[in-house]
N, C-alpha and C positions, 0 to 999 in steps of 0.2 A: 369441583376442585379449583384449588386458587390459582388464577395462572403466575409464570414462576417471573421473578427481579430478574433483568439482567445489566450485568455492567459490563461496556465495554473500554476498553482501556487502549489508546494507543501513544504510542512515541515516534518520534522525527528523526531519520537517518540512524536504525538500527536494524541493522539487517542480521542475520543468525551469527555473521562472525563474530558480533558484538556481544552477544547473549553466552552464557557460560554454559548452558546443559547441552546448547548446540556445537559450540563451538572448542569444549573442553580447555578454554583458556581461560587465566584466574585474574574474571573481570569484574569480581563482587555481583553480581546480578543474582544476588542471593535471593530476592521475591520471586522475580518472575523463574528463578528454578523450581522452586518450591511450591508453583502455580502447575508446573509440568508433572512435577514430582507427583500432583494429588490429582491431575488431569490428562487429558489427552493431549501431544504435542505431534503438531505436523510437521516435518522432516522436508518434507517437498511442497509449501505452499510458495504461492509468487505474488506479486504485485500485479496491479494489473496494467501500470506504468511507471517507470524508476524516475518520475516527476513528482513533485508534493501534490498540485493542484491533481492534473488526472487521477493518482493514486487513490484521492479521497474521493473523488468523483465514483471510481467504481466502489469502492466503501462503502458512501453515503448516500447512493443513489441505488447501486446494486445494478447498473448499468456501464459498461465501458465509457469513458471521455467519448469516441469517436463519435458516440449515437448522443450522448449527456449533452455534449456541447464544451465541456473545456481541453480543448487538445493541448491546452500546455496552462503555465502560470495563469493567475490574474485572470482567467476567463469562468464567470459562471455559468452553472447549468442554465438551458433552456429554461423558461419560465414554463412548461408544460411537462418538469419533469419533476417526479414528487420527492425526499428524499425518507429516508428512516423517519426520523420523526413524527414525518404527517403519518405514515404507515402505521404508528404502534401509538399516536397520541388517539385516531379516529380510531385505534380497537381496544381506549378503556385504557389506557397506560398514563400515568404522568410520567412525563420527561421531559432530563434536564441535562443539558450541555453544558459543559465546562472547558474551555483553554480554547486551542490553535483549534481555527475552523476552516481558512488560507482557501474557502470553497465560495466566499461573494465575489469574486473578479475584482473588488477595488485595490487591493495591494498586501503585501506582504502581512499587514496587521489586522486588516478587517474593517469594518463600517465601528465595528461594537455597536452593531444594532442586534438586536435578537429575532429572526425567524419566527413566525407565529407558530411556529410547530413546539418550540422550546420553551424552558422555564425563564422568562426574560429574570428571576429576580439570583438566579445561580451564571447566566451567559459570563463568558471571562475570557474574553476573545483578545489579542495583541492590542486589541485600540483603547480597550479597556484598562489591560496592563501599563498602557503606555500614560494613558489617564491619571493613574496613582502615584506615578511618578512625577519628580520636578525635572526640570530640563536638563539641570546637571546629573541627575542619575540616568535618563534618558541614554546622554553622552557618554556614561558611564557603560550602562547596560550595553550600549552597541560598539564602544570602540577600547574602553580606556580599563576595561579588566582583563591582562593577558597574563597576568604572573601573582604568583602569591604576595609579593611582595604589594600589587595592584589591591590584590583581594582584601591584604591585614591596613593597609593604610586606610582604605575604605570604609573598612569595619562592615564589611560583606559578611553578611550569616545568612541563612536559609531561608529568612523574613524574606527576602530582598526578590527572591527571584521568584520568577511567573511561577516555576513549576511547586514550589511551596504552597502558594495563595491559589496553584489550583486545586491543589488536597484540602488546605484548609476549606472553600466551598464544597467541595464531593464529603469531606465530613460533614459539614455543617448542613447540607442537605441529607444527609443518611438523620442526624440528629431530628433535623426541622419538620421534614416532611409527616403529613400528619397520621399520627399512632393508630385514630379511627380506619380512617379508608381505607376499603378492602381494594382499592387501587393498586398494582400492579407497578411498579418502577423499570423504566430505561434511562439510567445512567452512562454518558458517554464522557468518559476524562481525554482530554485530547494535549498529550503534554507536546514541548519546544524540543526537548532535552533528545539525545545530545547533540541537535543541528546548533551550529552558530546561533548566538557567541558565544558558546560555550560559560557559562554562567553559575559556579555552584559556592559553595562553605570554602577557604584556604585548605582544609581539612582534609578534603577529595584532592584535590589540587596536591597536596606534598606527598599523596602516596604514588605518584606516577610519573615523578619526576625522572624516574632510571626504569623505567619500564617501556620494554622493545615489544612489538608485536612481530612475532617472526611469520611473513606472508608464506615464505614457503619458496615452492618453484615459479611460482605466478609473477612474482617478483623482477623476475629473469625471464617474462618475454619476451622477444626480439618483437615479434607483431611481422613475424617475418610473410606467413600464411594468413594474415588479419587484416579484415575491410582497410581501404586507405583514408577513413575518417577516424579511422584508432589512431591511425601513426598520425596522425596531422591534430588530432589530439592530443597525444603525447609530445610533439612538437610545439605545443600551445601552453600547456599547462607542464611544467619539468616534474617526475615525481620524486617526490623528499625520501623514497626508501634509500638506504644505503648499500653499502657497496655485499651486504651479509643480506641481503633481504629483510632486513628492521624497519619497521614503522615505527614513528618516535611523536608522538602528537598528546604530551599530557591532559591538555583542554579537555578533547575530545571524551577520553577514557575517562579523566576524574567527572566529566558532566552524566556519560552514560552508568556509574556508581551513585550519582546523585541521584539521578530519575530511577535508578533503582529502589531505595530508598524511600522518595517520595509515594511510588505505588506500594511501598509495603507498609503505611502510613495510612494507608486509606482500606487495605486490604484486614490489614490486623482491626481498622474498626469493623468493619463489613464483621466479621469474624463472632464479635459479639453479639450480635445482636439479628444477620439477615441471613446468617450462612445456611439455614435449612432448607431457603427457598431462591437461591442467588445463582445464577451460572456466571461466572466470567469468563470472559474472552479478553485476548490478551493479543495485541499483534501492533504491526509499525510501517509505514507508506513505502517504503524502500531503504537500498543503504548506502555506503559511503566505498569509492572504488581503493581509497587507501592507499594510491600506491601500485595495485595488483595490475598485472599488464600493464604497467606504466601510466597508468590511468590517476587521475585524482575526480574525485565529486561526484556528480552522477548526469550523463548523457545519453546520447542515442547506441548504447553498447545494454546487451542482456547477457552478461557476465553472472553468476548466484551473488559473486559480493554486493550488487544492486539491487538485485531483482527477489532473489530467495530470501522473503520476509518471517519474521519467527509470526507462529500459528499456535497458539496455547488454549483451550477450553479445558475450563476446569466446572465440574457439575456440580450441585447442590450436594449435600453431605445427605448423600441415600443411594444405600446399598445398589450396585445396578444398575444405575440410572444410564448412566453413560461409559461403556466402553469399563476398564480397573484401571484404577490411578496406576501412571505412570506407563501409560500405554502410547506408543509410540506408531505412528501411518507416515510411511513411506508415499503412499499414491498421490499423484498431483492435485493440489486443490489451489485455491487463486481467492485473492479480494472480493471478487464478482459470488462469491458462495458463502459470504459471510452475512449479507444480508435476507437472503432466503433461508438461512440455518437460525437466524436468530428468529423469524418469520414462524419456521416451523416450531420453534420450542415453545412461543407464545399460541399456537396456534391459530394464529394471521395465514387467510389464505394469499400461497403467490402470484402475482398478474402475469401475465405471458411474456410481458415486458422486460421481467428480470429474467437473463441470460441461463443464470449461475444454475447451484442446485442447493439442496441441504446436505450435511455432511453427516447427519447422525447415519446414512446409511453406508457412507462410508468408513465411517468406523467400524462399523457392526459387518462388511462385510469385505473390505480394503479392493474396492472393484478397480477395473481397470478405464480410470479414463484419462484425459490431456487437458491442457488449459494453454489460454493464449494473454500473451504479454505484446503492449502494445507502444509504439515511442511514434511521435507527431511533429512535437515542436519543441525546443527549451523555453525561450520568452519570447513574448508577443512586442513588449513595449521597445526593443533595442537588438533582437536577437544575437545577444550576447558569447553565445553558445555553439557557433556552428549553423545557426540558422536551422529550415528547415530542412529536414531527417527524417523521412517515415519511414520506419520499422514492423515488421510481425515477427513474432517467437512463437515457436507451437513447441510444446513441453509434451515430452512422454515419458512415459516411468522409467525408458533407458534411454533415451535421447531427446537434443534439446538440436531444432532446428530454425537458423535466426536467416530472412529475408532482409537486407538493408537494400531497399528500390534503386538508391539512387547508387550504389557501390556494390560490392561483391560480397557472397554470403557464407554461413556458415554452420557447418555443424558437430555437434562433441554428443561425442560417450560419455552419457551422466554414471558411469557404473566404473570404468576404467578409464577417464580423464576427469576425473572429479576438478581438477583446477584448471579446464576447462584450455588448455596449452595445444593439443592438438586439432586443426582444423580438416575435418572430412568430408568438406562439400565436395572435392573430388577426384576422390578417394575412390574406385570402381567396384569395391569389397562392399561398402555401402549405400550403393547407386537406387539400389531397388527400396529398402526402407526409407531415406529421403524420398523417394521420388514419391513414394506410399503415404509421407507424411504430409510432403507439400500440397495432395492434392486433398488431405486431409483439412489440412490450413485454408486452402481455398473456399473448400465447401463450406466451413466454418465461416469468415468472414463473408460469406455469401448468405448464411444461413442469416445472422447478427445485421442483416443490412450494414456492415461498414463502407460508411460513406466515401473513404479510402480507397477503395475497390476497385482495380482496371485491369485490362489483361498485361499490363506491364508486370504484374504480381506473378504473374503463372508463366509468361517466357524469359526465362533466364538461360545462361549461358549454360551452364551446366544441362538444360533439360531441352534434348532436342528432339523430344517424342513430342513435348508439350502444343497443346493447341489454344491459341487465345482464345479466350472467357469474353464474350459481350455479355453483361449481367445489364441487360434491358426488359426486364420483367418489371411489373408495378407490382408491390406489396405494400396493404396498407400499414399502418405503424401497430402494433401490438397492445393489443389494450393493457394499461394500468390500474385501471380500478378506476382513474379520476377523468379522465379527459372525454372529452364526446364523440360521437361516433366518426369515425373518419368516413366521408365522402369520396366517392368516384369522379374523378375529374370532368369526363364526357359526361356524364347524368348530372351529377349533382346528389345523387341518392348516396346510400349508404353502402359500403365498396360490397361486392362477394367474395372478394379475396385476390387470391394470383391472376393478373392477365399480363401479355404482352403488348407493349405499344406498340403499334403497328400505323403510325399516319401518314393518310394520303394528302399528298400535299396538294394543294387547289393555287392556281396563280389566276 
């Protein structure tokens, strides 16, 4: 049997409030509804950091930033760590990448080199996009289109921007690629849209001129019971909602209707010609705080407006296959389970190395498990941002419990605080489930070797049963399929696994 195409599709700063099936607001994201509508959509999937760079690291690596190597922007994976690509090109797959890849550590744009794991002659990476441009559209793209008025003097049309010319290659590749080969396709579209600059047609643009996003109660929080790096956030950054709870940001919304768009452009071709054997996945690195908690952008806060990423799988058009269109999973799944799910549908075996799991059995049986969200750094080159902030979130299907090391922590009723306004770290009603969870969190990032890891994690104010964790065991790295055998430091041989350092020191 032929093994099956899949494409995966993502977007930058679209978190589920932006998305219309999840969010029931009327935000045009007429494709990726309609990707829901005929698939599975996750309710409770997360990021596995509300950073671009980490985000895609657990992505594309199917590993956490902490163990990857990029704890914030601009930094690349370890060179010992493989990503997607090498994984599905060494089991018989062509694959070709297209758009934002923000995962070589050089900057915002990329090298525009291509990975030899990719189709160098589809790559269309920021430096590439930048490349096609003259220096005055350049100037344009980054600063000088903020009004329609910008857009029509311009003569701005859909030609113009990245996320256009990256449908037209993902078509042009579905066309090109050859009709012979029983070859096997992984397509990844990786759009801009709708992170800054906000970039689309006048067109998108004039319909959201008078369009308010109403936050709700979130809007109105004091940050009264919230870490003192919210309020000194919020102190930093003013947020634009008004005095009614409105968020007013046309850019924004008319960009996230264009990348709408652009994926149903590429979808309605797929449609003719690969849909019998094609699964898409459909998801986005994290989102934008909007306002919510007084918050704007995205930092060291695990609020769902950052963190809770829309999760779409839609199967091949066969009876069964997966889960009945339009079937919807509550249980928590994470970035980190995206690439073992796609692993399993090609039938690539997992290396021990990826964390995650595959989710076809969580569809088929909506088990009960948790996921962890992780925050490090904002930037490296100027820390811009608050500097550094290490964060853990451990998710559970009724609560969401957030560690900030350096500040005070928190936790909320994902069932009955959904806008996440009430803080119950300590709270005596929920002492015993925190405390259940925390040490759940522990063992997890002890399990994950996070490098992170000290017993400052485990004595908090709140927890005065707690005993600090020395995590001085040696474990060797987990095999990935590619790297060579890890050695024992005392021999030199090949490790047996778990011991404890134990040295005597000689003077």
């Amino acid at each position: 049997m032929k093994k099956p195409n899949i494409i995966l599709i993502m977007t930058d700063t679209q978190a589920t409030n932006m998305v219309g099936c999840y969010s029931g607001k009327p935000l045009n994201t007429n494709n990726i509804d309609a990707l829901a509508a005929q698939g599975v959509r996750f309710n409770s999937a997360y990021t596995c950091s509300p950073v671009c760079t980490p985000a895609r690291a657990g992505l594309f690596t199917g590993i956490y930033s902490n163990q990857s190597g990029p704890w914030s922007n601009n930094i690349a994976p370890g060179k010992n760590i493989s990503t997607m690509g090498r994984y599905f090109k060494d089991a018989g797959y062509q694959t070709c990448y297209v758009g934002k890849w923000h995962l070589d550590g050089h900057d915002y744009y990329g090298t525009g080199i291509c990975p030899p794991e990719w189709n160098e002659n589809y790559w269309y990476d920021g430096a590439n996009y930048l490349a096609d441009l003259s220096d005055k559209q350049i100037a344009l793209w980054r600063n000088g289109l903020n009004s329609v008025e910008d857009l029509e003097a311009n003569h701005i049309d859909e030609s113009f921007t990245w996320a256009h010319r990256i449908s037209d290659r993902a078509i042009n590749y579905l066309d090109e690629k050859s009709a012979e080969s029983e070859q096997p396709f992984l397509m990844v579209l990786s759009y801009d849209e709708p992170h800054h600059p906000f970039t689309c047609p006048p067109k998108y643009l004039k319909k959201y001129q008078d369009f308010y996003y109403d936050l709700g109660p979130k809007a109105f929080d004091d940050l009264e019971n919230k870490p003192e790096h919210h309020k000194l956030w919020s102190e930093a950054m003013r947020s634009p909602v008004d005095d009614k709870g409105l968020y007013h940001h046309p850019l924004y919304f008319a960009c996230n209707d264009f990348v709408d768009d652009e994926i149903g452009r590429v979808i309605d071709h797929l449609d003719q010609s690969e849909i019998e054997n094609t699964w898409v996945v459909y998801t986005s690195d994290h989102g934008e705080m909007m306002g919510a908690h007084k918050l704007v952008s995205k930092g060291a806060a695990m609020y769902d407006d950052i963190t809770n990423i829309p999760l779409i799988v839609r199967p091949p058009r066969q009876a069964g296959v997966f889960g009945s269109a339009g079937t919807q999973v509550n249980t928590p799944v994470s970035h980190i389970d995206i690439l073992p799910t796609m692993m399993h549908l090609a039938n690539i075996e997992q290396p021990d190395m990826l964390p995650g799991g595959e989710l076809i059995s969580v569809i088929e049986q909506d088990n009960d498990r948790n996921v962890m969200v992780e925050f490090n750094r904002y930037e490296v080159e100027h820390d811009s941002f608050g500097g550094f902030i290490p964060v853990r979130c451990w998710i559970t299907p009724r609560f969401k419990l957030v560690i900030n090391l350096f500040t005070s922590d928190e936790l909320y009723d994902r069932v009955n605080d959904k806008n996440e306004m009430n803080n119950l770290i300590d709270h005596p009603e929920y002492a015993s489930i925190r405390n259940q969870m925390h040490d759940e969190l522990m063992d997890y990032m002890d399990e994950i070797r996070d490098p992170f890891r000290s017993y400052q994690w485990s004595m908090r104010a709140w927890r005065k049963d707690a005993k600090p964790r020395w995590m001085g065991s040696f474990r060797p790295r987990p095999n990935d399929g590619y790297s060579p055998v890890v050695r024992d430091y005392d021999t030199g041989m090949p490790t047996q696994g778990v011991k404890i350092e134990d040295k005597k020191m000689k003077f």
